[in-house]
Backbone atoms as SQL, in Angstrom:
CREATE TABLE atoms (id INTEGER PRIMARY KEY, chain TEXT, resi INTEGER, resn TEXT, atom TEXT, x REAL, y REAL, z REAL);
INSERT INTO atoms VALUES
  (1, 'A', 1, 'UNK', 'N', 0.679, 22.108, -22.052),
  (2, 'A', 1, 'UNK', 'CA', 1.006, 23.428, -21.561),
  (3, 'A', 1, 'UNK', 'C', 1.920, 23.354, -20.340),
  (4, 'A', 2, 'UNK', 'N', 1.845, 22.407, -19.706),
  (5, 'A', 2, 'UNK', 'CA', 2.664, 22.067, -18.187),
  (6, 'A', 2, 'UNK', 'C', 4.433, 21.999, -18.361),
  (7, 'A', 3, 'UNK', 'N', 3.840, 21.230, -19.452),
  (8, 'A', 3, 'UNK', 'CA', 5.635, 20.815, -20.192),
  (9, 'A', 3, 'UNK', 'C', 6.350, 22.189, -20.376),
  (10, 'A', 4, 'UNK', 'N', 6.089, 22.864, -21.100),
  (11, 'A', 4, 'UNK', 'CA', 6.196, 24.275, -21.908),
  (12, 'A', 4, 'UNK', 'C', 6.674, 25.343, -19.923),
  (13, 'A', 5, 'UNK', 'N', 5.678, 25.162, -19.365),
  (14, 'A', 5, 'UNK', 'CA', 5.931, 26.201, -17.930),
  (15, 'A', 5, 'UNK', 'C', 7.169, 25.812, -17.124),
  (16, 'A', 6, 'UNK', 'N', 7.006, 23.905, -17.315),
  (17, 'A', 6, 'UNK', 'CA', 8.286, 23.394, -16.540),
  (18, 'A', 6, 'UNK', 'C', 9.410, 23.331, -16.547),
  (19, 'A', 7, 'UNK', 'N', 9.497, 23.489, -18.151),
  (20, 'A', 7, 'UNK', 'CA', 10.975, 23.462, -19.093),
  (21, 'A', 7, 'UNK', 'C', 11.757, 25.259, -18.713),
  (22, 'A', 8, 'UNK', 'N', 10.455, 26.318, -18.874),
  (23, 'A', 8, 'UNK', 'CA', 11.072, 27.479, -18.296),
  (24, 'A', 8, 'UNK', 'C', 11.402, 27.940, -17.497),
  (25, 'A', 9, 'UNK', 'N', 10.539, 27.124, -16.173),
  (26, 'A', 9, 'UNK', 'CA', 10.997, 27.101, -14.528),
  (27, 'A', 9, 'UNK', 'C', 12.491, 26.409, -14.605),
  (28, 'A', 10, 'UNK', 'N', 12.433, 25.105, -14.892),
  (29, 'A', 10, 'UNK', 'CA', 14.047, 24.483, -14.799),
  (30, 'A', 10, 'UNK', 'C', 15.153, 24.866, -16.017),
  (31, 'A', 11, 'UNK', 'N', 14.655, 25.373, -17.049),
  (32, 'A', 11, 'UNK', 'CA', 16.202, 26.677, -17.568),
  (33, 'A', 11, 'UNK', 'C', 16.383, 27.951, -16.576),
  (34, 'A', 12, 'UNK', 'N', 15.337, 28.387, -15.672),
  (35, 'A', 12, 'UNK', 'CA', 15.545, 29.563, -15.211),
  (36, 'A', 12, 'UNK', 'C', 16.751, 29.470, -13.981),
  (37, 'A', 13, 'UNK', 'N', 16.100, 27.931, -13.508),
  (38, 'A', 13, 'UNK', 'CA', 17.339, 27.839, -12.468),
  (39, 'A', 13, 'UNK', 'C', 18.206, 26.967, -12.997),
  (40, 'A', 14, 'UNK', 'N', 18.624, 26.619, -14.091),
  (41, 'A', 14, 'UNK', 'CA', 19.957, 26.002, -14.705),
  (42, 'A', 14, 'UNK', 'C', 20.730, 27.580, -15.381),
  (43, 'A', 15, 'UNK', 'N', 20.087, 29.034, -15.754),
  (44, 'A', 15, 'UNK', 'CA', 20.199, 29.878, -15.812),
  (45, 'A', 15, 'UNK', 'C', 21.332, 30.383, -14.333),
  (46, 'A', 16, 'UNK', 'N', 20.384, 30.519, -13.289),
  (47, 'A', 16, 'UNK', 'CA', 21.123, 30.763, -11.546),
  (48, 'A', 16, 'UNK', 'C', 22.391, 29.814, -11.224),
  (49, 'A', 17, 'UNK', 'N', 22.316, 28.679, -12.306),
  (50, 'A', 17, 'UNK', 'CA', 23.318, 27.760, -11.455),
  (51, 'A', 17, 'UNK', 'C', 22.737, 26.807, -10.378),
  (52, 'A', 18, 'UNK', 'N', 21.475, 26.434, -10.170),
  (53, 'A', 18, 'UNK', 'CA', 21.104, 25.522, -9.213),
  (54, 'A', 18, 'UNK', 'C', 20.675, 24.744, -9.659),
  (55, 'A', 19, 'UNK', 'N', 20.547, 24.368, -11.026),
  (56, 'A', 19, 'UNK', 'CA', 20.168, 23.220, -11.753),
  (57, 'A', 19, 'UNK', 'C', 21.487, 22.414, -12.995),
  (58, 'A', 20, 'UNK', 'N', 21.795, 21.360, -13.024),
  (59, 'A', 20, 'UNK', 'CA', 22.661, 20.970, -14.390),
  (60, 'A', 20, 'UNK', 'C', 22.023, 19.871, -14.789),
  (61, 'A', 21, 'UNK', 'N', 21.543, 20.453, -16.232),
  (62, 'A', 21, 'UNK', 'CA', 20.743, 19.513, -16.819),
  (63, 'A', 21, 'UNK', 'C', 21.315, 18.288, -17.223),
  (64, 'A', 22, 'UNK', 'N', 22.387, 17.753, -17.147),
  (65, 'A', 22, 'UNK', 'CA', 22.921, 16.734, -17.176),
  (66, 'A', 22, 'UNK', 'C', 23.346, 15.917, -15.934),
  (67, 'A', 23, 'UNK', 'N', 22.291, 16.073, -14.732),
  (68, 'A', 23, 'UNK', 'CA', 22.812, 15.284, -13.558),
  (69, 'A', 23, 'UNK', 'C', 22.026, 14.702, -13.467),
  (70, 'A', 24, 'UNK', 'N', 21.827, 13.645, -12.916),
  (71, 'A', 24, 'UNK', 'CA', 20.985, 12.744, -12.801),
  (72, 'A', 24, 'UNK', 'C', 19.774, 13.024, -12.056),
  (73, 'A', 25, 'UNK', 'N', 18.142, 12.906, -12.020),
  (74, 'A', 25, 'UNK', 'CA', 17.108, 13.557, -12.035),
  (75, 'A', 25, 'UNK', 'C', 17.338, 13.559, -10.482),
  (76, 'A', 26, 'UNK', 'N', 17.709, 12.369, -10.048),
  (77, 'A', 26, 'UNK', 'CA', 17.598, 11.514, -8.611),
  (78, 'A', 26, 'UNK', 'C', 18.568, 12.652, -7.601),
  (79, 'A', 27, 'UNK', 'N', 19.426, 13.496, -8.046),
  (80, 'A', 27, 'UNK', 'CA', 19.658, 14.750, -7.248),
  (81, 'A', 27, 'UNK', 'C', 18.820, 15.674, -7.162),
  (82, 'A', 28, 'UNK', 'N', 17.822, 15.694, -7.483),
  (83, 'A', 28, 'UNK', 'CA', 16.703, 16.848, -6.926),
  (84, 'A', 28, 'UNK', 'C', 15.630, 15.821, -6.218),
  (85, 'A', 29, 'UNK', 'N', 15.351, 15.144, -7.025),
  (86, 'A', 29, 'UNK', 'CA', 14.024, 14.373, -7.149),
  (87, 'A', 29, 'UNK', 'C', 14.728, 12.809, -6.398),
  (88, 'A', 30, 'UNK', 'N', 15.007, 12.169, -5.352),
  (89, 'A', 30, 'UNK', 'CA', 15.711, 11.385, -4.816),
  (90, 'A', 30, 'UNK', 'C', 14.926, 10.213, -4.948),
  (91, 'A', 31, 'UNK', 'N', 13.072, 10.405, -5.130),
  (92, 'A', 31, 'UNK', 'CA', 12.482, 9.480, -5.256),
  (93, 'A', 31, 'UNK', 'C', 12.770, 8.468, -6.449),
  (94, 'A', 32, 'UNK', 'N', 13.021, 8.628, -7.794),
  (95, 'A', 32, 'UNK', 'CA', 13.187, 7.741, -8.798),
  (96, 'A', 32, 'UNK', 'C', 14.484, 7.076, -8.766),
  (97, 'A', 33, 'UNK', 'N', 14.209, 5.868, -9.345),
  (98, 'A', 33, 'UNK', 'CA', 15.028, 5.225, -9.339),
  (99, 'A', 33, 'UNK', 'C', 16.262, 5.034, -9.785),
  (100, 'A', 34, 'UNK', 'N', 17.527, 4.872, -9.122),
  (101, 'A', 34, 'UNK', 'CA', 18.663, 5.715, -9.944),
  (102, 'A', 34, 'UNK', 'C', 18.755, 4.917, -10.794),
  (103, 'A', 35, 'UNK', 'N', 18.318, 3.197, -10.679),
  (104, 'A', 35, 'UNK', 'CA', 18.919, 2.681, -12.314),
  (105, 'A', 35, 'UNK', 'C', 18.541, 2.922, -13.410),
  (106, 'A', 36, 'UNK', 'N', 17.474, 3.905, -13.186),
  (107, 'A', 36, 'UNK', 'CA', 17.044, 4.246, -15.135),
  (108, 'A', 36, 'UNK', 'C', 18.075, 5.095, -15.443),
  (109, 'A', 37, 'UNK', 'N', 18.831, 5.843, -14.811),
  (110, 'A', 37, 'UNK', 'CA', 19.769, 6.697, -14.949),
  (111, 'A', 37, 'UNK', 'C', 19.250, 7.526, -15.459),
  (112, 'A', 38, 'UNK', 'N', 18.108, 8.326, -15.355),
  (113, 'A', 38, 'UNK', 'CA', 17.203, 9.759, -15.776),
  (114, 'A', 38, 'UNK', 'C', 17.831, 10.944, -15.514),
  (115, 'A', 39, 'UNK', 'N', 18.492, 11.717, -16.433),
  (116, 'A', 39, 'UNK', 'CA', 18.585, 13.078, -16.312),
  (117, 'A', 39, 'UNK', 'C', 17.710, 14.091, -15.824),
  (118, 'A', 40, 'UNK', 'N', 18.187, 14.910, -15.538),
  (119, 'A', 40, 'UNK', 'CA', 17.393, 16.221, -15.796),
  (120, 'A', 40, 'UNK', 'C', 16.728, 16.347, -16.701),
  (121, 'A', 41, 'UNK', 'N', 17.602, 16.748, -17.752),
  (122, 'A', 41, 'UNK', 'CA', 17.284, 17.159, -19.494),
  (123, 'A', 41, 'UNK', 'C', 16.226, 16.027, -19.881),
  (124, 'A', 42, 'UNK', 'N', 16.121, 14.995, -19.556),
  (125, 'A', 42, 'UNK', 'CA', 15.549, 13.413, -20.498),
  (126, 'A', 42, 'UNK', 'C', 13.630, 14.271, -20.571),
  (127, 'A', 43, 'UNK', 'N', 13.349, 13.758, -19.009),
  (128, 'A', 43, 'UNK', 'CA', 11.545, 14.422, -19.059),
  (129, 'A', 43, 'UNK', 'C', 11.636, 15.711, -20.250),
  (130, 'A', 44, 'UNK', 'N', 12.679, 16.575, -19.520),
  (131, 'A', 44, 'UNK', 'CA', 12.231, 17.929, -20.832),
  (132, 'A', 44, 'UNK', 'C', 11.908, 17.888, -22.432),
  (133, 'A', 45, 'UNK', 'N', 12.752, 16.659, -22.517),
  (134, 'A', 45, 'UNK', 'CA', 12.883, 16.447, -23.969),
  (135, 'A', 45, 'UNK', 'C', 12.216, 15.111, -24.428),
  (136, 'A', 46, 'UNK', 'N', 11.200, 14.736, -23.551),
  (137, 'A', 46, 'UNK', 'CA', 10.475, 13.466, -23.822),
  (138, 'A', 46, 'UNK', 'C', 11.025, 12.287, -23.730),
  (139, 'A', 47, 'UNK', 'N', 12.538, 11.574, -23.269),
  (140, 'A', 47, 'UNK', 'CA', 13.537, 10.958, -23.723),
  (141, 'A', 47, 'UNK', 'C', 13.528, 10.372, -21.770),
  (142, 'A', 48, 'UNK', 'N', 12.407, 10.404, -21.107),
  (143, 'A', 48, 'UNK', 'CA', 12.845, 9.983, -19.640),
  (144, 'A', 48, 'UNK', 'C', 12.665, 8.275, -19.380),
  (145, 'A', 49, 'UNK', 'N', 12.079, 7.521, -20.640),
  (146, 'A', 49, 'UNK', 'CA', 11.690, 6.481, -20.664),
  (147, 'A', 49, 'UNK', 'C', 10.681, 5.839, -19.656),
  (148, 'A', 50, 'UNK', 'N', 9.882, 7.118, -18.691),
  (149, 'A', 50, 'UNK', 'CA', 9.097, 6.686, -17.989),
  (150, 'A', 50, 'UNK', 'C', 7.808, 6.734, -18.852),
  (151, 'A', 51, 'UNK', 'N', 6.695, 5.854, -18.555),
  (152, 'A', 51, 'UNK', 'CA', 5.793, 4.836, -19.244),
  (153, 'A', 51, 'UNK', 'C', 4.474, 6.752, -19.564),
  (154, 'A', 52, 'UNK', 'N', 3.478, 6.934, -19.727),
  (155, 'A', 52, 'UNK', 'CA', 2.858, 7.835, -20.383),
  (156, 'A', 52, 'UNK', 'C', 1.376, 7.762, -19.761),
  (157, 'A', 53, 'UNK', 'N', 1.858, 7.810, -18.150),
  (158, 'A', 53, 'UNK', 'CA', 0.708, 7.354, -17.580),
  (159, 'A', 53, 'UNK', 'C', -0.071, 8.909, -16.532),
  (160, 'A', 54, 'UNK', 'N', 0.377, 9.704, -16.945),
  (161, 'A', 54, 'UNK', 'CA', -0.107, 10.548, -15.969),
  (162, 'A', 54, 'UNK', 'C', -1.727, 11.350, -16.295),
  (163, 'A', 55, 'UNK', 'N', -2.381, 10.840, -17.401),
  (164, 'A', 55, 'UNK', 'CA', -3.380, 11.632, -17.769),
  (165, 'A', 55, 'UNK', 'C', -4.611, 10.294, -16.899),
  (166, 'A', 56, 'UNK', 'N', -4.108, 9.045, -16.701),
  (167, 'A', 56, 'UNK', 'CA', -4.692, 8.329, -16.013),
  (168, 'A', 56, 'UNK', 'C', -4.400, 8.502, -14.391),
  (169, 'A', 57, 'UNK', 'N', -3.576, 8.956, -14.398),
  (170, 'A', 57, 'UNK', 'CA', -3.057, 9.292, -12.610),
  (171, 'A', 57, 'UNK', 'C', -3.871, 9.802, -12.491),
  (172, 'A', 58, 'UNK', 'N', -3.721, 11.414, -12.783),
  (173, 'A', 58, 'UNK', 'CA', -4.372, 12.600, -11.905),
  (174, 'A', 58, 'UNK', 'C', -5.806, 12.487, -12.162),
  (175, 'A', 59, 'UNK', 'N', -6.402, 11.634, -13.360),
  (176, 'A', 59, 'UNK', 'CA', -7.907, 11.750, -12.990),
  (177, 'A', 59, 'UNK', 'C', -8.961, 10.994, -11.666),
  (178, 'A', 60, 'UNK', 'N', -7.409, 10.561, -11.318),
  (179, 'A', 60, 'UNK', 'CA', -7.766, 9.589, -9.960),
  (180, 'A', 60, 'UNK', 'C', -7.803, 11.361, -9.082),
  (181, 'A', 61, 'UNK', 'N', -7.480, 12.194, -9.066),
  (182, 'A', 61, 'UNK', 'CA', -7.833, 13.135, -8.403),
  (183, 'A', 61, 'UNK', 'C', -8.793, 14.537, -8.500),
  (184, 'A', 62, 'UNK', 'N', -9.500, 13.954, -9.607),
  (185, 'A', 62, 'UNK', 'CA', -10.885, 14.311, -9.833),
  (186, 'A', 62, 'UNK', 'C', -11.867, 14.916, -8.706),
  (187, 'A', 63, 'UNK', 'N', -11.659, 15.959, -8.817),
  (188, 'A', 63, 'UNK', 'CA', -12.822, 16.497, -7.874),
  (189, 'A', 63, 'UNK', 'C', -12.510, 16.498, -6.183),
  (190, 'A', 64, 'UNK', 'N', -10.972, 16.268, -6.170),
  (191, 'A', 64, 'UNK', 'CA', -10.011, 16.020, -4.557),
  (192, 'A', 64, 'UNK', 'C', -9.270, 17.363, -4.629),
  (193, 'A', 65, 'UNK', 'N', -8.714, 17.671, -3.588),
  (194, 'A', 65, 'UNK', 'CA', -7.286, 18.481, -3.797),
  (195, 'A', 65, 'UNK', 'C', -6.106, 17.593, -4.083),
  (196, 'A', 66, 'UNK', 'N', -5.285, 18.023, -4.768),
  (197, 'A', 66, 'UNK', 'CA', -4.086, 17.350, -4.918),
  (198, 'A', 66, 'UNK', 'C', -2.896, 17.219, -3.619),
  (199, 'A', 67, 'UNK', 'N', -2.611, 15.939, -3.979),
  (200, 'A', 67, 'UNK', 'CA', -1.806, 16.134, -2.034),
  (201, 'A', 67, 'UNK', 'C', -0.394, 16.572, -3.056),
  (202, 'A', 68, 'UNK', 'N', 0.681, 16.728, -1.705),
  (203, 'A', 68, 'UNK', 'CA', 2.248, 17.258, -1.940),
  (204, 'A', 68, 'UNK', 'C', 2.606, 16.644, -3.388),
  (205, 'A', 69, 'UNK', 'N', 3.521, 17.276, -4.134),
  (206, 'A', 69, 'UNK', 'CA', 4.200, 16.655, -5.377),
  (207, 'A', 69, 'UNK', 'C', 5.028, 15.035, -4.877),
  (208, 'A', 70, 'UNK', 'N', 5.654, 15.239, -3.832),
  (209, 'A', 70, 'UNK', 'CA', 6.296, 13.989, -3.208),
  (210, 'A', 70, 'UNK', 'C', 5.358, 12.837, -3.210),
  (211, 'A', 71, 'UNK', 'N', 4.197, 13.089, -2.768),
  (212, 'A', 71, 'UNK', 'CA', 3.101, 11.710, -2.922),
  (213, 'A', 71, 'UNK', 'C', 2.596, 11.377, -4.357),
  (214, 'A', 72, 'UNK', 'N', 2.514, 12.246, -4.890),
  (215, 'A', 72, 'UNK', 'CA', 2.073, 12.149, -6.344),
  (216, 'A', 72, 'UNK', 'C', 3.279, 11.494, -7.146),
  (217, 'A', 73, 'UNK', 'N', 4.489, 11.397, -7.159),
  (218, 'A', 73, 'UNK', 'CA', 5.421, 10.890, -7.446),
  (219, 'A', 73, 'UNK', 'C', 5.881, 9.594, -6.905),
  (220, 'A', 74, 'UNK', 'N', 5.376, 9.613, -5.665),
  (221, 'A', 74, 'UNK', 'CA', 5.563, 7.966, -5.158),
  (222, 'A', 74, 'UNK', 'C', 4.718, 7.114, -5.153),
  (223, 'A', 75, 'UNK', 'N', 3.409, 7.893, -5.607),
  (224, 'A', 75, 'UNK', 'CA', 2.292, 6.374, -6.332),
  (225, 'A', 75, 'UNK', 'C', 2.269, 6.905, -7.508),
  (226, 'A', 76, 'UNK', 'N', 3.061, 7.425, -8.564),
  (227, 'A', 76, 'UNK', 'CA', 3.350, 6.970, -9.712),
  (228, 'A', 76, 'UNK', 'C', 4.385, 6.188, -10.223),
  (229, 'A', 77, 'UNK', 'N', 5.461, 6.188, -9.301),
  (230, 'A', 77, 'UNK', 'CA', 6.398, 5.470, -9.021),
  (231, 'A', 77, 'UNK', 'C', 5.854, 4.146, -8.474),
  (232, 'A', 78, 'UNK', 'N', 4.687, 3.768, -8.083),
  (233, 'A', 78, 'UNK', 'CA', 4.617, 2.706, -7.050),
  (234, 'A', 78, 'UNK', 'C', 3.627, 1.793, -8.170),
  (235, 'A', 79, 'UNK', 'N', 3.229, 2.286, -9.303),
  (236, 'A', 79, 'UNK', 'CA', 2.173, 1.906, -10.526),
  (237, 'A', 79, 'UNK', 'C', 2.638, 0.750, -11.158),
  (238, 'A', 80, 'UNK', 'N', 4.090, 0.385, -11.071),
  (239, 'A', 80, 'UNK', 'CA', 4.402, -0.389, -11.678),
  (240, 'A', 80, 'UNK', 'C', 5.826, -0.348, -12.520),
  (241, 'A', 81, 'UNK', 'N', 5.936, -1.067, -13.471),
  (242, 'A', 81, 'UNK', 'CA', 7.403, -1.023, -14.102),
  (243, 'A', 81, 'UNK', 'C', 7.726, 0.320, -14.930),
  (244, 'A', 82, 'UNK', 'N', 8.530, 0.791, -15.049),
  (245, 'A', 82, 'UNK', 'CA', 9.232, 1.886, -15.389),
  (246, 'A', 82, 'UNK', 'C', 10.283, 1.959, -16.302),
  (247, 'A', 83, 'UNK', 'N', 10.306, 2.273, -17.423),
  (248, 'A', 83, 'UNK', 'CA', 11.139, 2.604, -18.428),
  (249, 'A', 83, 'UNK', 'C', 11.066, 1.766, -19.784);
């Protein structure tokens, strides 16, 4: 269901002009690594070649509040090899 909300949040602002789904993810999102060369578009369309680990992430936050999106992205980023 997350996928489905996120894909309509980021057409809404590729809609405004503040998003181009063909730039590299690492202009919004500065944390990933530019050599996978990840689009925008790639996550939307399943095609980001990052590994299928997030249903094991967040249960590490079981019963916590969730901290900032920025931390949550840099110890999933920090999990290991990528792509």
């Amino acid at each position: 269901m997350t996928k489905v909300v996120t894909a309509v949040a980021v057409m809404q602002l590729v809609q405004r002009g503040l998003v181009d789904l063909n730039a590299p993810i690492t202009r919004y999102l500065p944390m990933f690594p530019k050599e996978l060369g990840i689009r925008v578009i790639d996550p939307l369309n399943y095609s980001s070649g990052l590994p299928d680990r997030e249903v094991d992430h967040l249960v590490t936050y079981a019963n916590h509040p969730l901290p900032p999106l920025e931390v949550i992205l840099a110890e999933y980023l920090a999990q290991g090899e990528v792509g």
